[in-house]
DOGURO-131738 format. One record per atom (N, C-alpha, C): z, y, x; residue number from 1; atom name. Coordinates in nm, 2 decimals. Layout:
REC       z       y       x  seq  atom
REC       Z       Y       X  NUM    CA
...
END
This chain:
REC       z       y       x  seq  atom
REC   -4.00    1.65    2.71    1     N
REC   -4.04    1.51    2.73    1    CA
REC   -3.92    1.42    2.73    1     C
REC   -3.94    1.28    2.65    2     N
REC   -3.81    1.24    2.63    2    CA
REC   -3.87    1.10    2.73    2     C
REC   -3.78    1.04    2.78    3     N
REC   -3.76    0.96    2.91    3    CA
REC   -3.60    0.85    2.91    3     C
REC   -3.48    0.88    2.88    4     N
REC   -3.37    0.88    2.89    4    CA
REC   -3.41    0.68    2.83    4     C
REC   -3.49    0.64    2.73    5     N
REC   -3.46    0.52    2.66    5    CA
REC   -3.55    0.41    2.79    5     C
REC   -3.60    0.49    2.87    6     N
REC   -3.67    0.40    2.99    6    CA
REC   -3.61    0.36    3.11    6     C
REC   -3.49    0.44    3.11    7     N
REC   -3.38    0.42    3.23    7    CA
REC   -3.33    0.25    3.20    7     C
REC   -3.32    0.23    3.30    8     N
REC   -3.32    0.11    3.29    8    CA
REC   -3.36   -0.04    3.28    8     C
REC   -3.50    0.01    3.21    9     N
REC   -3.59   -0.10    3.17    9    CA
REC   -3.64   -0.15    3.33    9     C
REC   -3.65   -0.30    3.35   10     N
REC   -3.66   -0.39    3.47   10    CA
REC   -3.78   -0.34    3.51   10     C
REC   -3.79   -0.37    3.64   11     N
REC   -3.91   -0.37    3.69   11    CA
REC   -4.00   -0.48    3.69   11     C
REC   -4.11   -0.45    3.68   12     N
REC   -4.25   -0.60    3.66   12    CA
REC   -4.40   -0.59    3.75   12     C
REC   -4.39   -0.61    3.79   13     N
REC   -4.57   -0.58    3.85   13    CA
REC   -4.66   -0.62    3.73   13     C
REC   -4.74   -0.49    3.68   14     N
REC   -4.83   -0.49    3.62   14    CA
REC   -4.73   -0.49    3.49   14     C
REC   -4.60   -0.45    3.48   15     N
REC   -4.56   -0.43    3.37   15    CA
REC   -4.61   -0.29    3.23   15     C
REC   -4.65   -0.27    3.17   16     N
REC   -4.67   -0.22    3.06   16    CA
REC   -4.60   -0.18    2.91   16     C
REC   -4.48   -0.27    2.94   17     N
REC   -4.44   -0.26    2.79   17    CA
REC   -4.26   -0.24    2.82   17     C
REC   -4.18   -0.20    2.67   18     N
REC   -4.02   -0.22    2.75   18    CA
REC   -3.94   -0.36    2.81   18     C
REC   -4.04   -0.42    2.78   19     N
REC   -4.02   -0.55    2.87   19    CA
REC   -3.98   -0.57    2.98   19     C
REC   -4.10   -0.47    3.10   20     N
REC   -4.07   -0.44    3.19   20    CA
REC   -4.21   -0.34    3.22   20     C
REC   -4.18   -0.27    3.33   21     N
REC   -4.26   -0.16    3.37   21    CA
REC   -4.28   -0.18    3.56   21     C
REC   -4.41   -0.14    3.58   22     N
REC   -4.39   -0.10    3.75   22    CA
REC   -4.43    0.02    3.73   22     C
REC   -4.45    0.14    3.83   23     N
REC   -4.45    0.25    3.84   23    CA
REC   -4.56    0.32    3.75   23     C
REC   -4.67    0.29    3.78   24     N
REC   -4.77    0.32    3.69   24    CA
REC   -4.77    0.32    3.54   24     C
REC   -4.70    0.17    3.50   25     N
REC   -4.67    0.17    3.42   25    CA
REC   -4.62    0.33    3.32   25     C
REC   -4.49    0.36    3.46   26     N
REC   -4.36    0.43    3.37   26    CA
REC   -4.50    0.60    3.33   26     C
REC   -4.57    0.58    3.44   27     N
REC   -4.65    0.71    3.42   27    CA
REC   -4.75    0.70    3.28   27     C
REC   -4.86    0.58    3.28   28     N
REC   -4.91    0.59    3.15   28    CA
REC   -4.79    0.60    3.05   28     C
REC   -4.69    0.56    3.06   29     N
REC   -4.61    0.56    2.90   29    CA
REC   -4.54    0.74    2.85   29     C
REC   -4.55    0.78    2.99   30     N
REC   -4.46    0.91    3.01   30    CA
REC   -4.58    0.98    2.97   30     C
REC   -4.72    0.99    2.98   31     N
REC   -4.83    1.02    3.00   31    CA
REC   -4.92    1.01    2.83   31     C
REC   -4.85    0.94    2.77   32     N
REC   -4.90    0.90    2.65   32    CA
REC   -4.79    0.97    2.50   32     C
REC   -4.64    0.97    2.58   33     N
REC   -4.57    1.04    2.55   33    CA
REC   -4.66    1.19    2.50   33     C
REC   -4.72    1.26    2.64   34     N
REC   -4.75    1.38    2.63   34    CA
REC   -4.88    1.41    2.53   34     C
REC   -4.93    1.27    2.48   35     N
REC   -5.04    1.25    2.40   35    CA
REC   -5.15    1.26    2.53   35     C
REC   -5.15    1.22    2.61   36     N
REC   -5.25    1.21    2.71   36    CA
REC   -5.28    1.02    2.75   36     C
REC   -5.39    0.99    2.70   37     N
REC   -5.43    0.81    2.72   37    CA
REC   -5.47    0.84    2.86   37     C
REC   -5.44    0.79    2.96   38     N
REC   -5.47    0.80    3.12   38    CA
REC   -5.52    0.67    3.06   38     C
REC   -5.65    0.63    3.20   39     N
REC   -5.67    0.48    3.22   39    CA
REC   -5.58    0.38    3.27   39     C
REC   -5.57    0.30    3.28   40     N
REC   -5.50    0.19    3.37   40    CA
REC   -5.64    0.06    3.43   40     C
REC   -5.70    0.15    3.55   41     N
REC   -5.74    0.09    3.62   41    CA
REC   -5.71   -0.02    3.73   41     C
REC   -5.53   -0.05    3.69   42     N
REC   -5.49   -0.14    3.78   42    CA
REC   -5.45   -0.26    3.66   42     C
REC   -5.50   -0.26    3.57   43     N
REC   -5.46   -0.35    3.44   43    CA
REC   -5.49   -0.50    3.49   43     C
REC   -5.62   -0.53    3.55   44     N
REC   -5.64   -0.67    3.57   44    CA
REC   -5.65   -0.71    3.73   44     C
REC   -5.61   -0.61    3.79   45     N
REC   -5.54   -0.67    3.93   45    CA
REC   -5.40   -0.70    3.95   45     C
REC   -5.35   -0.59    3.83   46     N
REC   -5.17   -0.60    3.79   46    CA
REC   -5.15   -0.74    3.79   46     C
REC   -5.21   -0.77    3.66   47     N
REC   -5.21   -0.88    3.62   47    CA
REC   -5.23   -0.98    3.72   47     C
REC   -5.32   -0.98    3.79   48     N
REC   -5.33   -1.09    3.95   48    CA
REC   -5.21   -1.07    4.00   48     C
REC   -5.17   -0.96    4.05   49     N
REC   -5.06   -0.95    4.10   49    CA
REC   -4.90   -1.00    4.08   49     C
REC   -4.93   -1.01    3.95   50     N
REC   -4.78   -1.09    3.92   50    CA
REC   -4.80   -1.23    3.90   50     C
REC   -4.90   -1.26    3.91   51     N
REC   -4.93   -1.46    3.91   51    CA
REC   -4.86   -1.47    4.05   51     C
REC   -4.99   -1.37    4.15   52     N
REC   -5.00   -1.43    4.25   52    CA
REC   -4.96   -1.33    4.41   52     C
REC   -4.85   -1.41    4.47   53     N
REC   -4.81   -1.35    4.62   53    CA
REC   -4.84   -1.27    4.70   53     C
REC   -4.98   -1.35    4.73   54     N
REC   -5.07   -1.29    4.82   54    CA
REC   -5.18   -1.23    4.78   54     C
REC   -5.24   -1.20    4.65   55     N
REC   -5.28   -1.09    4.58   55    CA
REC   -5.27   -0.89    4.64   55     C
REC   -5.39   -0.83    4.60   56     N
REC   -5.38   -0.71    4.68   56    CA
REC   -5.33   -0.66    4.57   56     C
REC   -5.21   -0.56    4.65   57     N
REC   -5.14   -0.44    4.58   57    CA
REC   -5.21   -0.38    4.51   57     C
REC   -5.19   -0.35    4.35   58     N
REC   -5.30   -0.22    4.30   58    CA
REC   -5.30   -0.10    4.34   58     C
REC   -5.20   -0.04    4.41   59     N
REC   -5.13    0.06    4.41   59    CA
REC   -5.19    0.10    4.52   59     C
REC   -5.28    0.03    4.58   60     N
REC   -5.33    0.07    4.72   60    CA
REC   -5.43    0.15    4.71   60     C
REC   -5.53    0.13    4.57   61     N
REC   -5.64    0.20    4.52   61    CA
REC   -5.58    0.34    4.44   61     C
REC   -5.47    0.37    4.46   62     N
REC   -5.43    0.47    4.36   62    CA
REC   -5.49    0.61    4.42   62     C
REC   -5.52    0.64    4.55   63     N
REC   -5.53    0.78    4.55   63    CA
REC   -5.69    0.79    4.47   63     C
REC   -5.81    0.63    4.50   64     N
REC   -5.95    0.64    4.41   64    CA
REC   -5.94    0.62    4.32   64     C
REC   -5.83    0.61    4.23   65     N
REC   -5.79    0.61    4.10   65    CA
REC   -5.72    0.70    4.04   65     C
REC   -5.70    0.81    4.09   66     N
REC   -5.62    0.92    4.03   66    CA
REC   -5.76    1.07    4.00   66     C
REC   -5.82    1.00    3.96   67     N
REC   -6.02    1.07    3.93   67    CA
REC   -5.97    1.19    3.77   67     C
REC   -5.79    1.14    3.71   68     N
REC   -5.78    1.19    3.58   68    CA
REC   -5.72    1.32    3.63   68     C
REC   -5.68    1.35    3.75   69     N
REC   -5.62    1.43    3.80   69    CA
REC   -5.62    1.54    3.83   69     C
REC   -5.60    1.70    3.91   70     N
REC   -5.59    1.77    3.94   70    CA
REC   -5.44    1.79    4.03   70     C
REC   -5.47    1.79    4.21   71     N
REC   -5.37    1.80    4.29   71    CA
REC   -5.30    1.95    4.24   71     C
REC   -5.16    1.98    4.23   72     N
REC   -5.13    2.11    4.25   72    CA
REC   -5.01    2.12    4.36   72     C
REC   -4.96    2.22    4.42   73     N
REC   -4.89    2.27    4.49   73    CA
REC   -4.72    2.29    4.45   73     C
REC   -4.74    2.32    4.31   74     N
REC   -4.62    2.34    4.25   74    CA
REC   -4.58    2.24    4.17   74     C
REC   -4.47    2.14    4.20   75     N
REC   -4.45    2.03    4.09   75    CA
REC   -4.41    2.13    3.98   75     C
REC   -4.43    2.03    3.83   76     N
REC   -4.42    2.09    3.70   76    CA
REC   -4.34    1.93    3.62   76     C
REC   -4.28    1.96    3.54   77     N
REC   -4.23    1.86    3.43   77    CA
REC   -4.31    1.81    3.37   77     C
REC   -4.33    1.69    3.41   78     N
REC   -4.44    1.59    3.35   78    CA
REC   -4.58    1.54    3.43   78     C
REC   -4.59    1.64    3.54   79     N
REC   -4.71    1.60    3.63   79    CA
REC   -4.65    1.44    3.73   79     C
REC   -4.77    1.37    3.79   80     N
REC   -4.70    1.26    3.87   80    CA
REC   -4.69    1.31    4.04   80     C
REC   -4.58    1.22    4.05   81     N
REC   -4.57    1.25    4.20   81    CA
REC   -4.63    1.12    4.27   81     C
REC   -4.66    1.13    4.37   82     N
REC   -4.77    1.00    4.47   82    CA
REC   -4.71    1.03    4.58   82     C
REC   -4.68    0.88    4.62   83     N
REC   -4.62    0.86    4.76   83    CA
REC   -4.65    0.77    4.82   83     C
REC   -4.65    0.78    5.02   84     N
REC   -4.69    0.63    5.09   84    CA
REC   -4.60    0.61    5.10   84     C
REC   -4.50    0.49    5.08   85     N
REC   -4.40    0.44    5.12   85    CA
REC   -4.44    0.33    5.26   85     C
REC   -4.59    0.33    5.29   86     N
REC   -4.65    0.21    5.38   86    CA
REC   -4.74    0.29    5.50   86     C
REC   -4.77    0.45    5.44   87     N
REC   -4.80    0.51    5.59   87    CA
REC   -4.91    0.58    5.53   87     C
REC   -5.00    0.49    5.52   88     N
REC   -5.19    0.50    5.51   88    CA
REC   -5.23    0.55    5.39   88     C
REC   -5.18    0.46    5.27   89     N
REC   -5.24    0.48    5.13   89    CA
REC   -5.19    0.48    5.03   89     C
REC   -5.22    0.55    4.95   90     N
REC   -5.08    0.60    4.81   90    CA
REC   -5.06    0.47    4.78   90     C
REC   -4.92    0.44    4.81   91     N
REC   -4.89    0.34    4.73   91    CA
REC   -4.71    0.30    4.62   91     C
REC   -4.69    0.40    4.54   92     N
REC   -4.59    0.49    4.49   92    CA
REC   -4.61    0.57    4.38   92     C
REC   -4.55    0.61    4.29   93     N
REC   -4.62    0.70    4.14   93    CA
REC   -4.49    0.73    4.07   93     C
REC   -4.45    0.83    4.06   94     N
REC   -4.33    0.84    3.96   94    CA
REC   -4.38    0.99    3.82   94     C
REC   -4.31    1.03    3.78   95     N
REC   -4.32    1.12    3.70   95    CA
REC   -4.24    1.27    3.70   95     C
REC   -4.27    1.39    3.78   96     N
REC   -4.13    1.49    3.71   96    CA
REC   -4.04    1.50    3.60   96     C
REC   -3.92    1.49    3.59   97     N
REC   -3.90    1.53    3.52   97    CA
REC   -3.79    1.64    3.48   97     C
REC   -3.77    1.73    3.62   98     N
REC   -3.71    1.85    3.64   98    CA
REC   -3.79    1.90    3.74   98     C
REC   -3.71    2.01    3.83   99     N
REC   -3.76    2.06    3.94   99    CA
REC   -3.72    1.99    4.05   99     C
REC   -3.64    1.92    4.04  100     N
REC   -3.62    1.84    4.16  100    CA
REC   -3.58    1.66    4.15  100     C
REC   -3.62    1.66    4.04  101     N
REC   -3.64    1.46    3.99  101    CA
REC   -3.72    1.43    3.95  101     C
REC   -3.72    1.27    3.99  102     N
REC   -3.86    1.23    3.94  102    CA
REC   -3.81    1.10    3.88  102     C
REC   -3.87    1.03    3.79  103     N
REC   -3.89    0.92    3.72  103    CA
REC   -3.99    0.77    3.78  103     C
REC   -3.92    0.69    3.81  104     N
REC   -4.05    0.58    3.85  104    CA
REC   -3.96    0.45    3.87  104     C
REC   -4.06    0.36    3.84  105     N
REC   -3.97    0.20    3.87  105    CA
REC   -3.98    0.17    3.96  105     C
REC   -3.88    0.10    4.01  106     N
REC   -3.87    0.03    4.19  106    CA
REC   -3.80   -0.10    4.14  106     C
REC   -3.86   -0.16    4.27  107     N
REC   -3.88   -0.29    4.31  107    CA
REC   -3.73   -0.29    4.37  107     C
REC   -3.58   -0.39    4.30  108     N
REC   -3.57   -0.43    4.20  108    CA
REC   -3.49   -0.42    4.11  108     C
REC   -3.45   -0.25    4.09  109     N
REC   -3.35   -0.23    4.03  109    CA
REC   -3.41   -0.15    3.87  109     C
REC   -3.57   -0.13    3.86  110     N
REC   -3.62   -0.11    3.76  110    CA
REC   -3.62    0.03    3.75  110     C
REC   -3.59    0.09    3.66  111     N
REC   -3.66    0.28    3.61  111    CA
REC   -3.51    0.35    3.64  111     C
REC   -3.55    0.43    3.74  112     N
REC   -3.44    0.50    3.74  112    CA
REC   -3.50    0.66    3.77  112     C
REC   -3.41    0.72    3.83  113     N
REC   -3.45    0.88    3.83  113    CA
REC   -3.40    0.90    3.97  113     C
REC   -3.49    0.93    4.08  114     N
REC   -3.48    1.01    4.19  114    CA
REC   -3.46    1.16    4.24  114     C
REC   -3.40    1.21    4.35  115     N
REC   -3.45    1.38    4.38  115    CA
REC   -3.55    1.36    4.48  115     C
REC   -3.67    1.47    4.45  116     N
REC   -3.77    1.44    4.51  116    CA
REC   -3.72    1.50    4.63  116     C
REC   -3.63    1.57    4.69  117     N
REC   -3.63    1.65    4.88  117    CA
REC   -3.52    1.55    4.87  117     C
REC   -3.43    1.40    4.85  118     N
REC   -3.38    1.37    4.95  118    CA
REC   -3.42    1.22    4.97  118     C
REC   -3.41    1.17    5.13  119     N
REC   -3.51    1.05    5.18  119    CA
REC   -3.49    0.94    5.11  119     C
REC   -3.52    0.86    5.09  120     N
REC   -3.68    0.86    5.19  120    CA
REC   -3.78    0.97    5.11  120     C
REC   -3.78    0.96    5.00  121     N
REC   -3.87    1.01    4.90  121    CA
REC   -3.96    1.15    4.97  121     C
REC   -3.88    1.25    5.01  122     N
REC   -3.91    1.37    5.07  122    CA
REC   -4.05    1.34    5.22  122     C
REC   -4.00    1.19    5.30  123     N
REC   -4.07    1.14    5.36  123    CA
REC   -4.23    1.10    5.32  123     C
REC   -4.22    1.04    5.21  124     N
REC   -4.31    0.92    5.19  124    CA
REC   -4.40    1.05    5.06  124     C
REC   -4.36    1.20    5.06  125     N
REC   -4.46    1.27    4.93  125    CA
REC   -4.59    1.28    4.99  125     C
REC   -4.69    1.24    4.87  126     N
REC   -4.80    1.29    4.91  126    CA
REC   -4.89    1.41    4.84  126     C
REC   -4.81    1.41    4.72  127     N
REC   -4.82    1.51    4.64  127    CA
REC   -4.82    1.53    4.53  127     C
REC   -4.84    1.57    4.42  128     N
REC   -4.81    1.62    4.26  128    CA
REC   -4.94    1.66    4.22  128     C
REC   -4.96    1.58    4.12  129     N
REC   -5.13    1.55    4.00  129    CA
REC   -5.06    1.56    3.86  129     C
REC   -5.16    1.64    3.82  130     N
REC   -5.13    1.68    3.69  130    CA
REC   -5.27    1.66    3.57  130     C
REC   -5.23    1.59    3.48  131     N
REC   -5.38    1.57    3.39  131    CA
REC   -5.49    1.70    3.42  131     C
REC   -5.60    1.66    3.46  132     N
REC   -5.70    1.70    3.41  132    CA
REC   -5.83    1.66    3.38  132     C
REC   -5.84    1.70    3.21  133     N
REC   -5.99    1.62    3.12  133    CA
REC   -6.13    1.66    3.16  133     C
END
């Protein structure tokens, strides 16, 4: 899985393109990569979301949106990782892309690459989903 030309691309709420990306984003693109079309059921709240302030996070609906999924136990290279960074509700999404990094945009330094066991990240896991049709 190639990744390396996404490093760096800014962060955007409701981003989609190398324009800019938010986390979901970087997953449908890494996801599409793998020839897998995931939905983007956060497409026209994204969209709210970058007009407007006080708009609800899409990211909040993510764990009732992750229906493409299958939870596993064992991260794999290319499955997504889900995290609460707020306590309650997945609100977080990156991508494996070793055994111990992950891929995802943050608010506001854009796509970079994390290790999933050191903090916060190790804190805030909620678990590892992997396509299933």
């Amino acid at each position: 899985m190639t990744y390396d030309d996404l490093i760096g691309v800014p962060f955007v709420h409701g981003g989609r393109s190398r324009d800019g990306l938010d986390c979901y984003g970087v997953v449908l693109e890494l996801f599409k990569r793998r020839g897998i079309a995931l939905p983007d059921p956060f497409a026209c709240v994204a969209k709210e979301w970058a007009t407007q302030e006080t708009a609800t996070d899409p990211l909040a609906w993510m764990a009732d949106h992750l229906r493409w999924s299958l939870r596993t136990d064992t991260p794999t290279i290319g499955c997504a990782v889900v995290f609460s960074k707020g306590g309650r509700v997945a609100d977080h999404v990156g991508v494996m892309v070793s055994a111990d990094q992950f891929i995802h945009a943050l608010e506001p330094v854009g796509v970079v690459i994390n290790r999933i066991h050191r903090q916060p990240w190790c804190e805030w896991l909620i678990g590892f989903y992997d396509y299933a049709a």
